[in-house]
Structures are given as C-alpha cells and as structure tokens.
N, C-alpha and C positions, 0 to 999 in steps of 0.2 A: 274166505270162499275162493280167492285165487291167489296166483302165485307169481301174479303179475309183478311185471320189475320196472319195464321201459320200453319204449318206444325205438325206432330207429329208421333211417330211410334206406329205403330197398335198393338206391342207387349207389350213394357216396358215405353211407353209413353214420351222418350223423347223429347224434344219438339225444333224446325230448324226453323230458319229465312226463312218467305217469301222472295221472290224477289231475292235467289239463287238457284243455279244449286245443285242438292240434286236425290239421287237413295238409296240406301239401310239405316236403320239408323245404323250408325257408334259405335252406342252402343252395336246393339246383333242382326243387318240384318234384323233385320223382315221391313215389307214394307212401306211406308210413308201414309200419308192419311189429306188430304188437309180440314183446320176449318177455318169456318168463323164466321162472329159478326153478329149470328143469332138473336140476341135480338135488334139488331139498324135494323137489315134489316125487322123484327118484326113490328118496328115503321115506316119504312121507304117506306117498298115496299109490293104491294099491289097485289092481282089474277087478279085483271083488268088491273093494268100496263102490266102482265106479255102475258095477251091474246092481249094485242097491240102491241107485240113482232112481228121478222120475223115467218115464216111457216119454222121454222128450230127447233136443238137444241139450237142455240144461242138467243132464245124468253128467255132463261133462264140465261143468260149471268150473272145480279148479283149474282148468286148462281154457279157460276164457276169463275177458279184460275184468267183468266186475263182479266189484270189489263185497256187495252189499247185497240180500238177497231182498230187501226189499226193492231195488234198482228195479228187477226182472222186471221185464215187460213178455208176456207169454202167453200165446193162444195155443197151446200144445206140439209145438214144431216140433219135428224132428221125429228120429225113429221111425222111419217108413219103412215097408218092408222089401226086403230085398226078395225076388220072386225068380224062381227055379222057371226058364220059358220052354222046356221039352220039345213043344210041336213046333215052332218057330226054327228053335237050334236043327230037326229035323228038315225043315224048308231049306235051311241056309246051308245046313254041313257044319254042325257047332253045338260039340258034345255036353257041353259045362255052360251055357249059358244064361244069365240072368238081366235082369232090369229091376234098376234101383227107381221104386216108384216114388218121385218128389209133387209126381199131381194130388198127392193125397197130403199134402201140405194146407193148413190154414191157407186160406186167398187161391189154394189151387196150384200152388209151383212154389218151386224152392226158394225162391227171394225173401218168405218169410222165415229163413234162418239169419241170411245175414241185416235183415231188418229188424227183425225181434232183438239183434245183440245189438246195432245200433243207438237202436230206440234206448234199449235198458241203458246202454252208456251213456245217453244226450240225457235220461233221465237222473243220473246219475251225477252230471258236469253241471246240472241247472239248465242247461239248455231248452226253450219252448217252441225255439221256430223252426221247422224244418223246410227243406227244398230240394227238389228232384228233376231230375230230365230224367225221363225215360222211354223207352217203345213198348210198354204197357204191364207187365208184372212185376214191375220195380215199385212203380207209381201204387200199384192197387195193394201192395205191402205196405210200403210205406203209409196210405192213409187209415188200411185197419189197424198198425200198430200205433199211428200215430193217435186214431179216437179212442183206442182202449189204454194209454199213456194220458191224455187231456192234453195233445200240443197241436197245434198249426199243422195243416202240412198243405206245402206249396211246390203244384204238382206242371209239370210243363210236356206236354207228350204230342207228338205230331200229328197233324189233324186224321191221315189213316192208320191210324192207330185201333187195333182190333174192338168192334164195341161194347164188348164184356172188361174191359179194361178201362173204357171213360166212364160205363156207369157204374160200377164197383167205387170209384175212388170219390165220385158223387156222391153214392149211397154213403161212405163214409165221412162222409163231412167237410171234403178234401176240397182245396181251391184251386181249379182245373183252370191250365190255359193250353189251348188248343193252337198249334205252330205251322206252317207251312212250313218245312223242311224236315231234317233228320232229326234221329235224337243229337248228334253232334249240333245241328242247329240250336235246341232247345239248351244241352249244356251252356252256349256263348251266353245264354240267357240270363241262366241261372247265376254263373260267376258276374255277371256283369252288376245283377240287382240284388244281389245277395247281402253284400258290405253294408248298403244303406239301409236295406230293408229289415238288414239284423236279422237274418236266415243262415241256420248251419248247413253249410252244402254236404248232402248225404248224396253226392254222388259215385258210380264205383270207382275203388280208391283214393276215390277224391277224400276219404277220411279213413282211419284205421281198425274201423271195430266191424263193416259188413262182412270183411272176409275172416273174422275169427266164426261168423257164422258159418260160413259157407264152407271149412276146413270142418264142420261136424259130419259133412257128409262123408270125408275122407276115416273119420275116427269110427261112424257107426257101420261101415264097410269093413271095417279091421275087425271089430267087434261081434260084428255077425256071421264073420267068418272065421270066429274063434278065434283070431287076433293075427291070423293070417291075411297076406293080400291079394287079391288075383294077379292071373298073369296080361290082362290089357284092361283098360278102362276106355271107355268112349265117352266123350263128355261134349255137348252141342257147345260153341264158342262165339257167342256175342261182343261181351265184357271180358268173359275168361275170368272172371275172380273162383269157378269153383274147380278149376284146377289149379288155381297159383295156392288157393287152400288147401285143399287135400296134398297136394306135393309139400304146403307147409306141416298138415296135419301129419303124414308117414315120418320126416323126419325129424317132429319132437316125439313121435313116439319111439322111434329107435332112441333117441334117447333118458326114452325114460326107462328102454331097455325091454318093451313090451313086443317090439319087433325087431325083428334081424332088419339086414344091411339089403334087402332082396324091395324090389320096388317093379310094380305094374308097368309096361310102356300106358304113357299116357297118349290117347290120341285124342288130337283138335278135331273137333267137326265146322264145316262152313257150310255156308254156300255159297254156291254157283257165285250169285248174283253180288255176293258180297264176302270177299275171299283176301282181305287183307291180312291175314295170319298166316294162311297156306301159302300166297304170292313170295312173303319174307322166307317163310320155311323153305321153300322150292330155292330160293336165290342164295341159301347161306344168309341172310344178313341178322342182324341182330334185331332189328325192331318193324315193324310196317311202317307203309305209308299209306294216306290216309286215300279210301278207296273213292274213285268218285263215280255218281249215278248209282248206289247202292239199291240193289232191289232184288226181293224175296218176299213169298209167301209167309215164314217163318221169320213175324216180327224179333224177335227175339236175337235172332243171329242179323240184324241191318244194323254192323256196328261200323262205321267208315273206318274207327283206328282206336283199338282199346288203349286204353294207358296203359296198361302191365301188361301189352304183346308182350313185352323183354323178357319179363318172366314164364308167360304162357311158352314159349319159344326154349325156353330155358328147359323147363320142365320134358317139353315134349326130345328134346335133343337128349339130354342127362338119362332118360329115363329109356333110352332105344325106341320110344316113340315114332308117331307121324302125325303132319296135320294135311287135312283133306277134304275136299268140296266136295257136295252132292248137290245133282237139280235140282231145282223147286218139283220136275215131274217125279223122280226118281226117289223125294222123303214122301212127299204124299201119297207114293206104290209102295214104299215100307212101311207105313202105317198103315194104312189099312189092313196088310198083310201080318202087323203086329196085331189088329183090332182082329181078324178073322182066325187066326191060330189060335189069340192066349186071352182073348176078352179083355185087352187092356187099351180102351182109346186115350192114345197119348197125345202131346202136344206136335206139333211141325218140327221143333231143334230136336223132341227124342227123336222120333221120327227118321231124323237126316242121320240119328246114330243107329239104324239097322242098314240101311243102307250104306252106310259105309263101312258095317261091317260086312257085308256083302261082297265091297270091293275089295276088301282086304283077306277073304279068305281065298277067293277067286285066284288073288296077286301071289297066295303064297305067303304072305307078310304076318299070315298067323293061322297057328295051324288046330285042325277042328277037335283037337283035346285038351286047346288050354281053356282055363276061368277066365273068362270075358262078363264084364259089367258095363250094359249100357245105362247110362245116366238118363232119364225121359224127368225134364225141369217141369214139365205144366200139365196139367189135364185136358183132354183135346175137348171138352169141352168150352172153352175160353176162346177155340177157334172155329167154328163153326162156318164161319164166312171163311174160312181158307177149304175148307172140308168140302164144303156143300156146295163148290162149283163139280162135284164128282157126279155128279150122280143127278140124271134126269128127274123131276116132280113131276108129281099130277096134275093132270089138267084142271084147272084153276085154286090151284094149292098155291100158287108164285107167291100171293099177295101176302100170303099165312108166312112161307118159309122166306122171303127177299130181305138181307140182311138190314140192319139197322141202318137210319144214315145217321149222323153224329153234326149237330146241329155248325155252324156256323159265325 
C-alpha cells in the first residue's frame, strides 16, 4: 500500500527506522519528516491508478506512511472541492480565483487530514493513548478520530477556546483539560506528563505522520487542476504544517515526474495580534521568536512560535512568496464579504486569507490574471462567538444568541 522507506529529521538529517514509534529526532529535536522510494513508485504507480482511488485523501494512500489498509482510520477526508469564486474575484480585481473548501471536512476543518493519518499510524505502531495541546480544531480531530480508532485521547486546550471545540471533543469521548494560558502553555503540559502517563504526543510535528495528511491538500490541488499548480496559494499560518506539506507534497510529485519544476508563491497568513512568522520573514532571519501576549479573534492562527517556522519560511522564501498579517477587523470584513459574494461562510484564518489577498493585489505583488487559491481551514460555523459580535440582535434575543460559557 506504500512505498514508504524512512524517516529523517528536517534539521540535521538523521535518518530512523520505519515501522517504529518516533517524535522528535534524538539528535538535535528538530521534527521528523516521512521518504519514500519515489523512483519505484515512478515506475510503478501511475495518475490514473491514483483517479480510481476512493473520493477521500486515502485515493493517495501509496504516497502516505501506512503500510496496511486495515490501519486506516477514516471518516471520509479529503477531496474537498476546489470552488471557482467569480463575484468575489470581481470585488477584489482577481480574474482566476478560487477557495479550496476544507470546512467541509469531517469535525469541520482540515485537521481531520492530518489526524486521520496519525490516528491510522498510532493504529498501526500499537499505540492507545493519545495527547494533544491545542486551540481547538486540532483537539476536536483528534477525539473523533480517536473514538472511531477505540484509543484515549488526552485533550489540553486553553480555557477561551472557541465552545464548538470543548463540546465537540466532549461529545467524543475525549478527556478535556481546560488551561489558562496559550496552546504553547498547554504543549509544556503535554510533554511534561506524557512519558509517565504513557501518552504519544500527537502534537504538530511533534511526530511525523500529521503532516503526510496535510501534504494531501497540496496533491488534491495538483489534481484538480489536471495536475497543474496555480500561480499563489494563500494558506492561514498557526502551526504552518499545511504548507511545510504541500511544499513537501509539489516536490515529490515533480519527482514522480507528474509535475514540472514550476511551484506557486506560497504565502503565510497571520495576524495582527500574533505575527511571529511574518516578524522572522520581515527581518531575514531563519526562524521566529516566540511571540508574547498573543491575541486574535482567529483561534487558530495564536500560535506564539510554530516548530517548523524554518520550514514555513523556507518555503515561503524558495517559492517567491510572502508572509503577511491581517487585523482581527480586517479578516472579519473579508469574510463576511466572502459570505455575501459566494455563499461560503468560512472560518476567521480563511478569512485572514482574502484579505490578504486584497493587500497584495493592491501592492502589485500579484497581479489579477494569475490562479490564486485560498486555503479556508474550518467552517465558520465553529466560530460563531468571533462572528456574532458583528451584528446587532433583537431586543431580547441576547439570552437565546450570548455565547457559551465553558465551565470552570
């Protein structure tokens, strides 16, 4: 089923045995990053095997870690559709524009790609316990993949955390601990009670199989565009693993020879409030530093300091990219004006990705006849407490629509 070989870290290149249990490299921490025998798969496997695949991410299955198809663990992920936006591209000056919808994902956002391959891996290594930090669609993946697998999952996510995210992982079975601090706060957590508690930390890149998920969004892009790539992508930037993916997924496909040498600027999206990617990118440097007092509407992008910036940075540099903040006011005026054009309510990080395509068409930086794909990770349902300070209610509606409170 795959054509997997070996492991390797992203940093110093040491190189770890398939077919075991592996998180950080042991050599110098940096993150693992999963090789296959692209040149037999070359010979082997072909663009028409891969379109007699399921209508999931697992059509891709030789080109991810496992090994065994009873492993899967699968709630239909993947294959979202990519949506031609006309009246929007109209609004903005943006001939060829699309949005790649991942709120139509299992749990509502993209996280159930690279959770579903986790999941199938841990199911695969023996693994039952799992552990997460997160700022809330990491967490609500993890515990549906985790009840429909029969493992643990041990969930740690900041007490404001959106409340469509604490009761999701609830309703799944999932053992919630509510944190006063960041998800940075909650990861300390996680590593610290992990070892004794005999928990695999599925945190991002904290192990090597989330982002073979999250590189399908890069391979069903290519795919849907007849195996061509556009010329920018916009991708919301919290963790950043689904552009350290897709920049991995483009160049195994050039070498399995299915694409040319030709690569999208990828551009980083932030915010405002929490801009440790764009601060590195703005200075030259090669990594962030960890942002402090982090705060934005769009849980999803409060990341103080991703682990694979290096790479996020990498990507966005190599590929004639940018990385680039928008306000908390300024994704919330792009969304709704995405909601009002194309009937698409998306999450707060798509969101921050029209808006900033806005700034960059303005800037010159791209101009209104290339293929642009925005990336929208969640369904703006999930955010209704960031939404619903927009807009006046009815007199005594407050009590009906006043968001959750998240107990204590």
């Amino acid at each position: 089923m795959t054509f997997l070989t070996h492991l390797a870290c992203s940093k110093c290149a040491a190189r770890y045995e398939a077919g075991r249990v592996h998180n950080l490299c042991t050599a110098c921490g940096g993150p693992l990053l999963v090789h296959y025998d692209l040149e037999r798969a070359r010979r082997e496997l072909t663009r028409d095997q891969i379109a007699q695949g399921p209508a999931s991410m697992w059509r891709y299955g030789p080109l991810l870690p496992v090994g065994r198809p009873e492993s899967v663990v699968s709630l239909g992920e993947g294959m979202t559709p990519l949506v031609r936006t006309p009246r929007l591209g109209e609004r903005v000056g943006a001939s060829r524009l699309y949005v790649k919808d991942e709120g139509l994902n299992p749990t509502g956002t993209f996280k159930a790609r690279g959770l579903s391959c986790a999941i199938s891996m841990a199911r695969e290594l023996g693994i039952r316990k799992l552990a997460i930090p997160s700022a809330g669609n990491a967490a609500g993946a993890l515990a549906a993949y985790a009840a429909a697998a029969g493992m643990e999952a041990h969930i740690f996510m900041p007490r404001d955390v959106p409340p469509a995210n604490y009761i999701e992982c609830r309703m799944y079975g999932a053992r919630v601990t509510l944190v006063d601090g960041l998800i940075s706060d909650c990861g300390k957590i996680v590593a610290a009670r992990a070892p004794q508690e005999g928990w695999f930390d599925v945190s991002t890149l904290q192990e090597p199989y989330r982002i073979e998920g999250k590189k399908t969004m890069g391979l069903e892009v290519a795919e849907q565009l007849g195996w061509k790539l556009p010329d920018a992508i916009f991708y919301p930037t919290g963790g950043g693993v689904g552009i350290i993916g897709m920049w991995k997924a483009f160049r195994e496909l050039e070498q399995l020879g299915w694409i040319g040498p030709e690569r999208p600027k990828m551009i980083a999206v932030q915010a405002e409030g929490c801009r440790p990617v764009v601060r590195a990118y703005e200075e030259g440097a090669g990594a962030s530093q960890f942002w402090e007092h982090a705060t934005t509407v769009a849980a999803g992008l409060r990341v103080p300091k991703p682990l694979g910036d290096f790479l996020i940075l990498e990507a966005a540099r190599e590929s004639g990219g940018t990385c680039l903040a928008v306000s908390d006011q300024e994704l919330l005026d792009a969304g709704q004006l995405l909601a009002e054009t194309e009937g698409m309510f998306v999450a707060p990080e798509g969101a921050a990705c029209v808006a900033a395509l806005q700034k960059l068409l303005q800037s010159g930086f791209l101009q209104p006849d290339e293929t642009m794909i925005i990336y929208n990770t969640g369904s703006g349902l999930k955010y209704l407490d960031a939404y619903g300070t927009r807009f006046d209610v009815e007199e005594g509606a407050e009590s009906r629509l006043a968001g959750l409170i998240l107990p204590r």
